[in-house]
C-alpha positions as MATLAB code, in Angstrom:
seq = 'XXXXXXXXXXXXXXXXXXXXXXXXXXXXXXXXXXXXXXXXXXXXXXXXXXXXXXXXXXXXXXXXXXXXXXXXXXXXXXXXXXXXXXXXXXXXXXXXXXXXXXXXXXXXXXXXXXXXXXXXXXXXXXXXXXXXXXXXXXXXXXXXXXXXXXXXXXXXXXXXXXXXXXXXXXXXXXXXXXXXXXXXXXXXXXXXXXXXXXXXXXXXXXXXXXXXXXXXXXXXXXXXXXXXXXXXXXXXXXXXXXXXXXXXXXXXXXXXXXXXXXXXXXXXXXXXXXXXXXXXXXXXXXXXXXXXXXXXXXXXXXXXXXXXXXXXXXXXXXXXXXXXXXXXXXXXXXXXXXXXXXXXXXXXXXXXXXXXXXXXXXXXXXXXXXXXXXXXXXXXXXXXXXXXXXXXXXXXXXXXXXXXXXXXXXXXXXXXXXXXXXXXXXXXXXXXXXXXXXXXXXXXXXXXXXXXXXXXXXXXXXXXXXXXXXXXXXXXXXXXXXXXXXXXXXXXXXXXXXXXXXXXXXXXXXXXXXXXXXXXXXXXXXXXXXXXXXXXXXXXXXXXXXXXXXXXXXXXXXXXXXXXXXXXXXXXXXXXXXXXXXXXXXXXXXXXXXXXXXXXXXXXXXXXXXXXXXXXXXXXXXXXXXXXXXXXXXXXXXXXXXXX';
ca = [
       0.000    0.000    0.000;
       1.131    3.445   -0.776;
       2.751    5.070    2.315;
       3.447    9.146    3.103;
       6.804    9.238    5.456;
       7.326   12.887    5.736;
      10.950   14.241    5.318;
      12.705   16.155    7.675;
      12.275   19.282    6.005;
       8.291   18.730    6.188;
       8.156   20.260    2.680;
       8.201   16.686    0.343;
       6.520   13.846    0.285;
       7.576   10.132   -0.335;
       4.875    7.681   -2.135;
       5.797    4.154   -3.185;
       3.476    3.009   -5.687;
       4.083   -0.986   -7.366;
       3.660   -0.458  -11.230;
       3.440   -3.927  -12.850;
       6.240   -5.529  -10.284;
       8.365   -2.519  -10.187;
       8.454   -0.370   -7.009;
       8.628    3.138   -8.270;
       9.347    5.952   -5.816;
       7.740    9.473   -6.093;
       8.600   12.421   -4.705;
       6.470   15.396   -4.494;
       6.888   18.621   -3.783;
       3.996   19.816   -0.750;
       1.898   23.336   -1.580;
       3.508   26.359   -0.880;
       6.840   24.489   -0.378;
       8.320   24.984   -3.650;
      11.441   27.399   -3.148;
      11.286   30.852   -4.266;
      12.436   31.829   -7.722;
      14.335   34.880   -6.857;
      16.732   32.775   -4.695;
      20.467   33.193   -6.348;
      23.538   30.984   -6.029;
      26.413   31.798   -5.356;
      28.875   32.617   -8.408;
      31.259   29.572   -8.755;
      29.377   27.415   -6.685;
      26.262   25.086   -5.997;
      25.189   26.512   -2.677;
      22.217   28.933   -2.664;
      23.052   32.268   -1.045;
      21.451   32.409    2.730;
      18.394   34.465    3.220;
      16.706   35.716    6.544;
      13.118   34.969    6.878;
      11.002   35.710   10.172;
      11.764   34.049   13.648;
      15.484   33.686   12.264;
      15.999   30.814   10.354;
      17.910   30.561    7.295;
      16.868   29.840    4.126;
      19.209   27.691    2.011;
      21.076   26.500    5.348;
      21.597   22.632    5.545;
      19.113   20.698    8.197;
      22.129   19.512    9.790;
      23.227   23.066   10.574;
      19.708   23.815   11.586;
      19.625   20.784   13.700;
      23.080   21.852   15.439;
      21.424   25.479   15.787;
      24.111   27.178   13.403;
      22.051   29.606   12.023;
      23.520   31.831    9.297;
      22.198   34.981   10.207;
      19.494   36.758   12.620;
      17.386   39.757   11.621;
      18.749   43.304   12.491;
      17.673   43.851   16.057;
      17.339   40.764   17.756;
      19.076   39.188   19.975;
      21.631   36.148   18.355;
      20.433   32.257   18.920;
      22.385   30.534   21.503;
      24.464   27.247   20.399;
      22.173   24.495   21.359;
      25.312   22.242   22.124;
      27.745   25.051   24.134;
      24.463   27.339   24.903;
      26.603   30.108   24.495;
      25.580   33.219   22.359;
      27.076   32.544   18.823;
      29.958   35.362   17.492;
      29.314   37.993   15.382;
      32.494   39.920   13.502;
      32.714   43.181   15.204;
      30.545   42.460   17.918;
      31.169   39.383   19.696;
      28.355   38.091   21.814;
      26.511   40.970   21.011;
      23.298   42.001   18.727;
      23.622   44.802   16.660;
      21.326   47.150   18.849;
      23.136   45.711   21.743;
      26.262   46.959   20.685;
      24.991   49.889   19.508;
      23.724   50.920   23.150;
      26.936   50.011   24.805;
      28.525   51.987   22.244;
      26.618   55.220   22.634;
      27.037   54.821   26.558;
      31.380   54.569   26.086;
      32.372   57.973   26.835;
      35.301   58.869   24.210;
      38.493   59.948   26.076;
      38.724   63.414   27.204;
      41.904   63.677   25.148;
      42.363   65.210   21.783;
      43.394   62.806   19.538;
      46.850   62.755   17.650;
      46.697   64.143   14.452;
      49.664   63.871   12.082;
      51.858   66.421   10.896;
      50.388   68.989    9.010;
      51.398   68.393    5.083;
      53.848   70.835    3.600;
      52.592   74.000    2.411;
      50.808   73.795   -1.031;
      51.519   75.655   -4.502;
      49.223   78.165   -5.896;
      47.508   75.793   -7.299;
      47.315   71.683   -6.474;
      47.234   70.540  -10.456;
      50.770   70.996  -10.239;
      50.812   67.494   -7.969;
      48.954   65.010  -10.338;
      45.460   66.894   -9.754;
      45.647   65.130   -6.198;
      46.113   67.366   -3.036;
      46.099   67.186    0.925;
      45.384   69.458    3.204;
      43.668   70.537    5.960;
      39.819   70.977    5.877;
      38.589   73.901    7.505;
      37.579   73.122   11.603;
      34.012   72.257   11.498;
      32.282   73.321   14.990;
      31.686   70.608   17.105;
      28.235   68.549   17.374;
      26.647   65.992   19.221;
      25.777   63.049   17.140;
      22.593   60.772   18.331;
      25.015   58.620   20.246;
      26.222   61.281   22.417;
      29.320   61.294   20.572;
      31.319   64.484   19.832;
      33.059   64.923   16.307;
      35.543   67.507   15.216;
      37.344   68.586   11.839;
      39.981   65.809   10.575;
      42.962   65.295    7.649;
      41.719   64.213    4.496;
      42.743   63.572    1.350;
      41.341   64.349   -2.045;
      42.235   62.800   -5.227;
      38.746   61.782   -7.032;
      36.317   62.392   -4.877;
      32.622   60.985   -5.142;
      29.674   62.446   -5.332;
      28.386   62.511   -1.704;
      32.216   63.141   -0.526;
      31.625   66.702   -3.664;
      28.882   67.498   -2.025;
      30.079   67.425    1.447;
      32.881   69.503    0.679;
      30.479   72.091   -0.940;
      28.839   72.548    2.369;
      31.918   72.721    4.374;
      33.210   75.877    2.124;
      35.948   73.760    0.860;
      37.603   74.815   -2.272;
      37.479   72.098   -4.515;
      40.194   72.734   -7.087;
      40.318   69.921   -9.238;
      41.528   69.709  -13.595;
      41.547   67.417  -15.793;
      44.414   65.450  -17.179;
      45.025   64.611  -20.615;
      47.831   66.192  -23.272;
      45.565   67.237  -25.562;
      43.774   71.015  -26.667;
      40.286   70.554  -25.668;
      41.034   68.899  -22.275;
      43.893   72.250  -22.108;
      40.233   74.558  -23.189;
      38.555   72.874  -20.140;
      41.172   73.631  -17.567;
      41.480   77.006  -18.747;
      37.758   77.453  -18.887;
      37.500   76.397  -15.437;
      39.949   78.548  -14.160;
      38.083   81.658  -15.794;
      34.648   80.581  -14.485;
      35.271   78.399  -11.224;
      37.837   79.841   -9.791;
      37.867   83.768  -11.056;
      41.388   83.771  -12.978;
      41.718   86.626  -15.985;
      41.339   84.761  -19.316;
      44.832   85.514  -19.847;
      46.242   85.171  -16.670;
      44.310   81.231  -17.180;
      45.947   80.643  -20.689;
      49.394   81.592  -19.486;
      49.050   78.833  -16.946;
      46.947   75.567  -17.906;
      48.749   75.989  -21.524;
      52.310   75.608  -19.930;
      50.598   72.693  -17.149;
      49.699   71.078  -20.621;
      52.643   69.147  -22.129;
      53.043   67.810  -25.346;
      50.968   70.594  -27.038;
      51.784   71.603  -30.531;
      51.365   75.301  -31.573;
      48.641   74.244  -33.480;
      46.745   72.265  -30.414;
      47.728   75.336  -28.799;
      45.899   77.912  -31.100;
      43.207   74.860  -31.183;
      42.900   75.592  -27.209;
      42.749   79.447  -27.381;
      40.374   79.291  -30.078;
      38.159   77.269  -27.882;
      38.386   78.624  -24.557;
      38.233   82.194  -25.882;
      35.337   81.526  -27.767;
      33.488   79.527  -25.473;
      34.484   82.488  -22.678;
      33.112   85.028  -25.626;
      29.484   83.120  -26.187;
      28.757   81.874  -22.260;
      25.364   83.196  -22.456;
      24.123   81.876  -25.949;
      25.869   78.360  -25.064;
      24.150   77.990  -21.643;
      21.157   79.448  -23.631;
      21.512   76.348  -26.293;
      22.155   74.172  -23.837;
      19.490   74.459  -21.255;
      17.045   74.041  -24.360;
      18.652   70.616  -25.189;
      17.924   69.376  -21.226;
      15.321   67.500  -20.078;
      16.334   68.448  -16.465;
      18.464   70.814  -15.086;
      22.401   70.405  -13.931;
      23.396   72.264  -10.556;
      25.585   75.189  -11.005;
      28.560   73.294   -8.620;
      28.865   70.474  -11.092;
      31.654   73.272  -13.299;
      33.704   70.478  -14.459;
      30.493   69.658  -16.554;
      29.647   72.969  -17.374;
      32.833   73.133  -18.738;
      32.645   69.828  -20.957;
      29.181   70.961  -21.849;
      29.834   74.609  -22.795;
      33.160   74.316  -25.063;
      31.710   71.259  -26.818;
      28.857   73.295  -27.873;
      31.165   75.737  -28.936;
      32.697   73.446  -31.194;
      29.544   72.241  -32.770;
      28.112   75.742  -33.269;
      30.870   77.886  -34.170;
      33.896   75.949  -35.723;
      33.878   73.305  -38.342;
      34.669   70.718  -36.139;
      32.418   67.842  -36.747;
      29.524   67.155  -34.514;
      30.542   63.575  -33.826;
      33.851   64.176  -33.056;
      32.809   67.243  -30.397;
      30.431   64.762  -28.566;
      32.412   61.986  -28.757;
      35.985   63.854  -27.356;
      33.398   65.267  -24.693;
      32.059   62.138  -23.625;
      35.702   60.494  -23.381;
      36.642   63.235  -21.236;
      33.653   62.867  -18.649;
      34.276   58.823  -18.562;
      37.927   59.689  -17.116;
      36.679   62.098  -14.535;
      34.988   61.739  -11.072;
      31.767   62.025  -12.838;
      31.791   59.126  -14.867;
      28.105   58.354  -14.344;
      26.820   60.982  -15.892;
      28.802   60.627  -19.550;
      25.003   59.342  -20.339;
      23.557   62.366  -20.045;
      26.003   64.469  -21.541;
      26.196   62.120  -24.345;
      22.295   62.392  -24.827;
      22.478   66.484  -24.461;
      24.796   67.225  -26.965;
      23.147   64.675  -29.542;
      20.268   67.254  -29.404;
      22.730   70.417  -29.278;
      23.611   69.154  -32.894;
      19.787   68.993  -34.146;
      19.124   72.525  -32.578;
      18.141   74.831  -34.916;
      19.898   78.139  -33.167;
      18.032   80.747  -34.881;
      14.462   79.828  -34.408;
      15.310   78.999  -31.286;
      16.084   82.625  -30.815;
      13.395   84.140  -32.051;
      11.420   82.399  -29.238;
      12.771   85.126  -26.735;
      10.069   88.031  -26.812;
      11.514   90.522  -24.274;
      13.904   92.784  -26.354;
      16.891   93.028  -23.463;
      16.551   89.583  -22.705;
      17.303   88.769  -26.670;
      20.191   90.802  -26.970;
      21.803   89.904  -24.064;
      21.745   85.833  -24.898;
      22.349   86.658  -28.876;
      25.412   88.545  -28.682;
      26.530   87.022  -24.917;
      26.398   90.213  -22.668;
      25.335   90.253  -19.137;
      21.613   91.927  -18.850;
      22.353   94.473  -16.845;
      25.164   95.976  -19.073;
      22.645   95.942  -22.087;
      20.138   97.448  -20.125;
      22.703  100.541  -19.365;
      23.838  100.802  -22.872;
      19.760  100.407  -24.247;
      19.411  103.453  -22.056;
      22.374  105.877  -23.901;
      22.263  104.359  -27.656;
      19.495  103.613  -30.393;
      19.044  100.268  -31.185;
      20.701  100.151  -34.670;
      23.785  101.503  -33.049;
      23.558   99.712  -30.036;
      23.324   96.098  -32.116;
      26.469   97.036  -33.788;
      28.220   97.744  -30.368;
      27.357   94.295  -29.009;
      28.319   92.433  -31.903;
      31.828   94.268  -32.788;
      32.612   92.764  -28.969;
      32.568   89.408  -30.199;
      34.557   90.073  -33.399;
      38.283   89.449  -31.713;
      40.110   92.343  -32.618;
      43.381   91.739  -34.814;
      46.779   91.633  -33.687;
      48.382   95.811  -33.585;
      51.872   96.336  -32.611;
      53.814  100.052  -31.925;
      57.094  100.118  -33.312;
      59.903  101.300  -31.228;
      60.943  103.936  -32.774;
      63.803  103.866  -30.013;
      65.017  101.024  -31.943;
      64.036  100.906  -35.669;
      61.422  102.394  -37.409;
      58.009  100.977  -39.357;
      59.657  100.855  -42.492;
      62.117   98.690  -41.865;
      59.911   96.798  -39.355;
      57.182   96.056  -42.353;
      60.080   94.684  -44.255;
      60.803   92.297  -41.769;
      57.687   90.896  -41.217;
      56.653   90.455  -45.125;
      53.302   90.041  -46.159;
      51.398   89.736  -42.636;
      52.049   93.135  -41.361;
      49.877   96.389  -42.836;
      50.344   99.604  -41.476;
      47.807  101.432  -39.412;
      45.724  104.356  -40.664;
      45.766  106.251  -38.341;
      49.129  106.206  -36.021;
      52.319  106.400  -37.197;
      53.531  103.602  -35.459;
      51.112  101.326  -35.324;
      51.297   97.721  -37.567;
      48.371   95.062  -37.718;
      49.922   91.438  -38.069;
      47.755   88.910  -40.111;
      47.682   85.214  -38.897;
      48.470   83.410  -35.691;
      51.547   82.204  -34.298;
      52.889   83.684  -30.593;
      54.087   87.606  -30.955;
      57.801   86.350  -29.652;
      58.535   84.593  -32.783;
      58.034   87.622  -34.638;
      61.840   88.837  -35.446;
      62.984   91.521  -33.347;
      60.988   90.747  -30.207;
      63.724   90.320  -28.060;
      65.806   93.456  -29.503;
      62.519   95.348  -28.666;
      61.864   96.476  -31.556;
      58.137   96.540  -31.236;
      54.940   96.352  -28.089;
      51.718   94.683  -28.569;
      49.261   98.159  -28.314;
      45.886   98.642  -29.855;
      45.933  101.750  -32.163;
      44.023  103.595  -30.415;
      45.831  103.512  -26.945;
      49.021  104.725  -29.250;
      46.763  107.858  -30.112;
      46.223  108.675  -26.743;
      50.041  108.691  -25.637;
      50.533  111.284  -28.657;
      47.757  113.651  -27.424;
      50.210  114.826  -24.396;
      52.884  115.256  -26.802;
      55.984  114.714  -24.420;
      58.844  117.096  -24.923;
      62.883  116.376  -23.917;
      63.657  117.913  -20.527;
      59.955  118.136  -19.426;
      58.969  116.270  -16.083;
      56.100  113.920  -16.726;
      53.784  111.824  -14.362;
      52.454  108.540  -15.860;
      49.913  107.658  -12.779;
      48.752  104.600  -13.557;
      51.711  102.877  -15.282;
      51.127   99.337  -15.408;
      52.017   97.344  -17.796;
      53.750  100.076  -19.098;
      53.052  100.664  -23.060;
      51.928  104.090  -22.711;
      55.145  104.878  -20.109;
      57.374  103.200  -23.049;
      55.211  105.051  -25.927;
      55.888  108.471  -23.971;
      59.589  108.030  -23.847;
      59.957  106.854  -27.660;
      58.264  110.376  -28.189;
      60.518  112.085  -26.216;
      63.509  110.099  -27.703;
      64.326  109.055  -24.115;
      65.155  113.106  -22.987;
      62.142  113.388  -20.810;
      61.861  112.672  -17.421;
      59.016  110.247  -16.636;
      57.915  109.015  -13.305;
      55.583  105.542  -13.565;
      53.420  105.252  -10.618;
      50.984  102.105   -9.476;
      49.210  100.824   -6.296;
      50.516   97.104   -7.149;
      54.312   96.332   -7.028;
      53.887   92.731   -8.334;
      52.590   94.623  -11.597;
      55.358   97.348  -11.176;
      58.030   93.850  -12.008;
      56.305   93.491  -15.720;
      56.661   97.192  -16.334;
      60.136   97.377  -15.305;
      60.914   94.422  -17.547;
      58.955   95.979  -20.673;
      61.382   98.758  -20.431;
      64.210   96.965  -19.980;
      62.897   95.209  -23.296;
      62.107   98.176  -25.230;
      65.557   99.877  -24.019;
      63.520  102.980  -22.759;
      65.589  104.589  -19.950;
      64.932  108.310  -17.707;
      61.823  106.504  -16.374;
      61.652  106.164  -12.467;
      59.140  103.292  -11.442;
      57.760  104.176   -8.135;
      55.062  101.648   -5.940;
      52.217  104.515   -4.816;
      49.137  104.949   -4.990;
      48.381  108.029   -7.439;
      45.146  108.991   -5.010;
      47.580  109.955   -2.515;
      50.760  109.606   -3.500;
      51.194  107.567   -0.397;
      54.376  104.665   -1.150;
      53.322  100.986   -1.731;
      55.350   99.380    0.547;
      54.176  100.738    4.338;
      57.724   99.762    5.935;
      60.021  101.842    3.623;
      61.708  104.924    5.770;
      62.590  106.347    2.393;
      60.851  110.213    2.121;
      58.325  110.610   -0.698;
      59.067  113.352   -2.263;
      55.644  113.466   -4.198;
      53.855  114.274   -0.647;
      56.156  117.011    0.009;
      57.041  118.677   -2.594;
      55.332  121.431   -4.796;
      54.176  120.587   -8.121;
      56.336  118.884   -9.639;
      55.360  117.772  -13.072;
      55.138  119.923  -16.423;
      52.402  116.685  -18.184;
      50.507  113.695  -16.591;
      48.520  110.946  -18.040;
      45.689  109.496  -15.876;
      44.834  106.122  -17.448;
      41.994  105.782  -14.993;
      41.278  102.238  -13.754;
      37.608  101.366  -15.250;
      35.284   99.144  -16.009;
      37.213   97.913  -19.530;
      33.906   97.682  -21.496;
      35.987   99.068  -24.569;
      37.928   96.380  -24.683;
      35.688   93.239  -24.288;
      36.606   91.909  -27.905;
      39.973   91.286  -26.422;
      39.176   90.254  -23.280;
      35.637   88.801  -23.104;
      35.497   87.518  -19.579;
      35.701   91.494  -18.694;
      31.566   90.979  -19.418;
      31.542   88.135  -16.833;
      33.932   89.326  -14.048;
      32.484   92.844  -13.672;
      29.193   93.935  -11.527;
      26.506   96.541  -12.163;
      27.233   97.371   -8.452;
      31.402   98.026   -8.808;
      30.210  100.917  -11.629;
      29.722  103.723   -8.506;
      32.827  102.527   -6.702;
      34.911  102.669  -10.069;
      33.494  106.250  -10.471;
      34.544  107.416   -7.167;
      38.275  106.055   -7.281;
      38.542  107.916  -10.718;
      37.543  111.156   -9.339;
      40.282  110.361   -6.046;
      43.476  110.041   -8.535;
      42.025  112.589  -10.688;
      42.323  114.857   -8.174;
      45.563  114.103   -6.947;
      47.549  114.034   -9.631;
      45.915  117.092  -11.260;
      47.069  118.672   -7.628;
      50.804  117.539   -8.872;
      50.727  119.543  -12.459;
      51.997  122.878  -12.129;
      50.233  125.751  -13.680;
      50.458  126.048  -17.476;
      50.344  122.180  -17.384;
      48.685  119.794  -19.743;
      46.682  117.084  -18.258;
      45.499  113.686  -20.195;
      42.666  111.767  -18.872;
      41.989  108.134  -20.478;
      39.945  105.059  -19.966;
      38.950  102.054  -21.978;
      35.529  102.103  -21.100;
      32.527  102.988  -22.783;
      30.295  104.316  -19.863;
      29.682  108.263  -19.518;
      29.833  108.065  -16.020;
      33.407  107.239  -16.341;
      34.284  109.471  -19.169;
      32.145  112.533  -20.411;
      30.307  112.860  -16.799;
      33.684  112.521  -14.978;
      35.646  115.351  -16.601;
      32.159  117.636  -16.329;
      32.084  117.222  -12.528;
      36.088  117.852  -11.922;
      35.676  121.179  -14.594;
      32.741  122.516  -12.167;
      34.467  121.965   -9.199;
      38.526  123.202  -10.555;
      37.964  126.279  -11.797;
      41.622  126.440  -12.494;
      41.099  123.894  -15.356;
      40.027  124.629  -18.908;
      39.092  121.829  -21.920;
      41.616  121.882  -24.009;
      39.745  120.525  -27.221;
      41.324  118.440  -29.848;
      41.424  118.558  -33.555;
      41.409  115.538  -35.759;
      43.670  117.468  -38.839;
      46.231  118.265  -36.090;
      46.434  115.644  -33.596;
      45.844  112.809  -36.637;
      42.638  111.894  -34.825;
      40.156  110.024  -37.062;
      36.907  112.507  -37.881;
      34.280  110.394  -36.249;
      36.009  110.010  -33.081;
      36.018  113.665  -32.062;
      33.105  114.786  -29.682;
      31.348  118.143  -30.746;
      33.171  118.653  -26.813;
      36.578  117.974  -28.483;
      36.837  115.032  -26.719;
      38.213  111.487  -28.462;
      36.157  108.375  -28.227;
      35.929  105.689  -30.458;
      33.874  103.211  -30.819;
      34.956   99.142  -30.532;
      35.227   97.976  -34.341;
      35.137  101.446  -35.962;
      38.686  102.318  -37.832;
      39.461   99.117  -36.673;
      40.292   99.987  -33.210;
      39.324   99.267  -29.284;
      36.500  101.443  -27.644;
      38.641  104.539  -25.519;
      37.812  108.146  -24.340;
      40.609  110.587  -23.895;
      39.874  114.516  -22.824;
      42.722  116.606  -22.502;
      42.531  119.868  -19.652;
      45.012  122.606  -19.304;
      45.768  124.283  -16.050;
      45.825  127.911  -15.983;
      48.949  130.229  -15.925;
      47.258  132.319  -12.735;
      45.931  129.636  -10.827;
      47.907  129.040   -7.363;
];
């Protein structure tokens, strides 16, 4: 007779049934006792992985082990099963004897010792910049103030070291105030773009200051990967707002602001795709590459699926879109909103349109020929076919092509200074004599101080003030270069003639003595807006807020130095901005309140001044792109014979 002997799992059954003189055995499997198909195996072996399941047995644990009471695990919380055969409680790793909660209350109730832990010697103090160590660094995060974790526990700032860090370990650091300072490697231009990109927009570096840096951390670079670099960092600097514009159209979600490394990937690879004739798949694919050797590795998806649609974007109609007129300047042409809205409010539309886009025409290569030297004739002859002279200055010589200014010949005998035609016109409005006492107050870098002594073939006596002695090194080496001597560099500030360096005992005789000076040139600091084709993260680095606080510290050395000009002296005030509160609004307020000053207007026959560029005040500005030179204002005042 059939027979049912359970197992000693209780989940089969056992039936013996005689088929024709043969005993056949059947096994079969009980309801509801047919393992789970989710269970895995182990890799490499036969044994199912073990599995907790309520009251604390094991699933996929031998009987036998069950039998002994071995279990392979208890649930989080309870209290371990005692070994039937020792009755002692079985031994977890890391806390023998011990449930998790258990040892989690014994922990909390440990006071830590009283005693400030060792800490190990502080790492050696870091370069400007941590790139410069294989993009890792160490140092010492900033003290965080202590708190009480749920424990009772008391935690304070540590060491750490940062090579890659992850995503939570990123975002921890962003909370902290850390500064996370981390590049790219690779030998190549567009990972060379990034890093310089980065430096501009992360970390607040000058564009050129940036090139000068990343290009020499790059190695291996040819000079055409290196033009390949400029061209792409420049231009992506030069089109931020349309890329981020493009870009944020091509998104299906947005990207946090901290996540610049991607930014940067992001923004020059649209760059490439809309501006140069790089091909589309090679833009996306060099981008991806680069974001699959970073920290953010997981997210070469989605940058991979945004620039796919960058390449299908059509940019015009997506333009046209924008109804509010400000708004669709400043993304077409890549100013900041607030600038537009200031120039919207001083220029027509037509003439404002043409403003905006001559700053994102990069304006060609102009050198002045020492005449100190050689001469432009003989200069033109040298450098062939690239160089044209200027039409305006006497001096002046636009090159044609690329190629770094220091292989031009004659760079090292000085024959020549990089200077934008119209900067030389406004060193020739003071007309320096030999013998006369001049006062360049804001010197640095020095062209104008050079340009002033050329025109006095070296006879006049120049003194080159500025505020900053680190900038005072480059203007002492551009003379040296140009071979420009009777020029005394002095560190002072020109709206008080008080000496740069607080410790010196030496006298200054500029707070002493009478007026000294026969000329002075004020080459006000400003805002630079004339000069954005040449430098276009001046758009990005300046404020609508720093306009007032320019104005004022124009008006301070204005005042001073016009103080230092004895009577019957000419006076030269310049800027390369574009703003009338710097420039037209500036000289009306110090007129009305120095009497003692008179206009002293110019003529474009006589001063070789090009027609358009003279004010119905007599007053020089030109306009970025016109005559083929940089936006500047120059006025020019004469002190009277009587004053005191």
């Amino acid at each position: 007779m059939p027979t049912d002997k359970p197992t000693g799992t209780k989940r089969k059954t056992l039936s013996i049934k005689p088929t024709g003189g043969v005993t056949k055995i059947v096994v079969k499997k009980r309801p509801g006792a047919r393992r789970k198909a989710s269970a895995k195996k182990r890799p490499g072996t036969s044994e199912r992985s073990p599995s907790f399941k309520p009251g604390g047995e094991t699933r996929g644990a031998s009987s036998a082990s069950r039998e002994r009471g071995e279990s392979q695990g208890t649930p989080f919380g309870e209290k371990p099963r005692e070994n039937q055969k020792t009755s002692r409680p079985i031994q977890y790793r890391g806390m023998p004897g011990k449930s998790p909660s258990e040892y989690r209350k014994e922990r909390a109730q440990t006071p830590l010792p009283q005693e400030p832990l060792e800490k190990p010697d502080a790492p050696p103090p870091m370069a400007k910049r941590p790139d410069q160590q294989e993009d890792t660094f160490r140092e010492k995060r900033p003290e965080r103030p202590d708190t009480d974790s749920p424990s009772g526990e008391k935690r304070s700032g540590r060491l750490w070291t940062k090579t890659a860090p992850t995503k939570m370990r990123r975002d921890r650091q962003e909370k902290s105030g850390a500064v996370r300072l981390w590049f790219p490697k690779g030998h190549d231009s567009r990972t060379a773009a990034i890093r310089v990109v980065l430096g501009v927009l992360r970390d607040g570096e000058a564009l050129d200051s940036a090139l000068d840096y990343h290009l020499e951390r790059v190695q291996g670079l040819s000079g055409r990967d290196r033009g390949l670099a400029v061209e792409i960092a420049t231009g992506t600097i030069r089109h931020l707002s349309l890329l981020d514009h493009l870009l944020g159209c091509a998104m299906t979600r947005g990207m946090p602001p901290k996540d610049h490394f991607l930014w940067a990937v992001l923004r020059t690879a649209s760059y490439q795709i809309h501006f140069m004739r790089i091909p589309a798949r090679a833009a996306v694919h060099e981008a991806v590459a680069l974001v699959k050797k970073s920290p953010d590795l997981p997210r070469a998806g989605f940058i991979n699926a945004v620039l796919r649609r960058v390449t299908d974007q059509d940019r015009e109609k997506l333009l046209s879109t924008l109804t509010n007129p400000t708004s669709r300047r400043a993304i077409t042409w890549s100013h900041p909103p607030w600038l537009v809205a200031l120039w919207e409010s001083q220029l027509d539309g037509p003439l404002l349109e043409q403003r905006l886009a001559a700053n994102n025409i990069p304006g060609p290569l102009t050198l002045r020929v020492n005449t100190l030297v050689t001469n432009r004739q003989e200069a033109l002859a040298a450098w062939g076919e690239r160089a044209r002279p200027t039409d305006f200055s006497p001096e002046g010589v636009v090159i044609t092509g690329g190629g770094p200014i220091w292989e031009l010949p004659g760079f090292k005998e000085g024959w020549f200074a990089v200077q934008d035609e119209a900067a030389q016109l406004v060193s020739r409005l003071l007309d320096p004599r030999p013998e006369e006492k001049i006062l360049d107050a804001c010197a640095a870098p020095g062209g104008k101080t050079a340009h002033l002594a050329a025109l006095a073939n070296n006879q006049a006596h120049i003194t080159a003030l500025d505020s900053n002695p680190k900038r005072l090194e480059r203007v002492r080496e551009n003379l040296e270069r140009l071979q420009v001597q009777g020029v005394e560099v002095m560190a002072a500030d020109a709206g008080d003639f008080s000496v740069g360096d607080p410790s010196s005992t030496e006298e200054n005789p500029l707070q002493t003595a009478p007026p000294l000076f026969d000329k002075a040139l004020v080459d006000a600091p400003c805002l630079g807006t004339g000069v954005i084709r040449r430098h276009p993260d001046i758009k990005w680095r300046r404020k609508r807020d720093s306009l007032e606080r320019i104005i004022q510290e124009q008006a301070r050395i204005l005042n001073q130095v016009a103080a230092q000009v004895r009577p019957g002296g000419v006076l030269v005030y310049a800027t390369c901005s574009l703003e009338t509160g710097e420039n037209e609004q500036q000289i009306s307020h110090f007129l009305e309140t120095h009497p003692e000053w008179q206009p002293s207007p110019l003529d474009s026959e006589r001063e070789g001044l090009p027609e358009a560029s003279i004010t119905p005040r007599g007053e020089f500005r030109s306009e970025p792109g016109l005559e083929g030179m940089d936006g500047f204002f120059a006025a020019r005042l004469v002190k009277n014979i009587e004053s005191p």
